[in-house]
C-alpha positions, 0 to 999 in steps of 0.5 A: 263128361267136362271137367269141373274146375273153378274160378281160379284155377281156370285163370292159371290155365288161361295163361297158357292160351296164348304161349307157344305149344313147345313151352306148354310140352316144357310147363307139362314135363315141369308139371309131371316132375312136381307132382311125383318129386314136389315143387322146385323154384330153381326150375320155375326161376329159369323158366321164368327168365327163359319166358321172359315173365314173373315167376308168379305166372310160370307158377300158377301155369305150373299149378294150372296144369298140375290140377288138371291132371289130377282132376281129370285122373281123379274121374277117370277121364277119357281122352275124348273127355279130356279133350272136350274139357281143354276145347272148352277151355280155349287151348288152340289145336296144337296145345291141346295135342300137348296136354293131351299127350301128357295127360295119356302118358302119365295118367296110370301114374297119377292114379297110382300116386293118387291112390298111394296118398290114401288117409286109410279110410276102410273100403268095400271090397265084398258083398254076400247076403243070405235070405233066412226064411222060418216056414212055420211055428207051433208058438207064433200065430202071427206070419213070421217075416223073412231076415237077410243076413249081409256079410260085408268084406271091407279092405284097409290096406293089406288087411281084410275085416267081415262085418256081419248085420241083420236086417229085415226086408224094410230096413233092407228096401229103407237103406236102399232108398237112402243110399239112393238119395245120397248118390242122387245128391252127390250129383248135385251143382250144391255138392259140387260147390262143396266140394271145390271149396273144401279142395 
């Protein structure tokens, strides 16, 4: 799977095609430190007069390799993925083993760092259902339809909490047809667009 990546953020990296591998290896460590210690202007500055450029392009390198990283952690890329992606890019051979190389390092970390940041939003961590069937009723003439019962584990941090629900077949079949929907959607080039011009 290539990565996605917008417009402007195509243009920091085009940038980069055309300088040198050693500088990217430098761009890529500067990239790593901003990350996990925040933005420094004293080490973008002498980058800036090292390259000889206008600190504005070292920047917009910076936030190039910066959001590739993140963008490629974020879907869990393989370095197969994440070699196809810079390939289609225009990175020359040399860069790429450069990027490459980084984004192996340090992609654990990122996750790690990633997932740290977290608004707090409960997650799924289990599912148990339970089919409760009554064979038979003196007071009922009409069948009597099954019910499941779903015990839903949710996490949020350290904390655990069971949510109990009841449903009969119908609704179950309904919820699954939805959630269905939905994952088909969050798959669409529309929910793509979204999602970038909400980043």
């Amino acid at each position: 799977m290539l990565l996605i990546l917008d417009d402007i953020h195509k243009q920091h990296l085009d940038i980069l095609k055309n300088i040198d591998e050693k500088i990217i290896k430098e761009f890529c460590r500067i990239s790593v430190e901003h990350l996990f210690k925040g933005s420094n202007p004293k080490v973008y500055q002498s980058a800036a007069q090292r390259l000889n450029v206008e600190l504005d392009i070292v920047q917009n390198a910076i936030t190039g390799i910066t959001q590739l990283l993140i963008e490629a952690t974020k879907v869990m890329a393989s370095e197969m993925e994440f070699r196809d992606s810079i390939i289609v890019l225009g990175f020359n051979s040399l860069s790429q083993e450069e990027l490459v190389k980084c984004y192996m390092e340090h992609n654990q970390e990122i996750r790690s760092l990633l997932s740290s940041l977290n608004m707090g939003i409960p997650h799924y961590k289990n599912l148990e259902w339970r089919l409760d069937v009554q064979i038979a009723s003196r007071t009922l003439r009409r069948p009597l339809e099954p019910s499941i019962l779903l015990k839903l584990q949710l996490e949020e941090e350290s904390k655990s909490e069971n949510i109990i629900l009841e449903a009969d077949p119908s609704n179950i079949i309904h919820m699954t047809q939805v959630l269905d929907q939905a994952l088909q959607e969050a798959k669409s080039q529309h929910f793509r667009r979204i999602m970038r011009s909400i980043k």
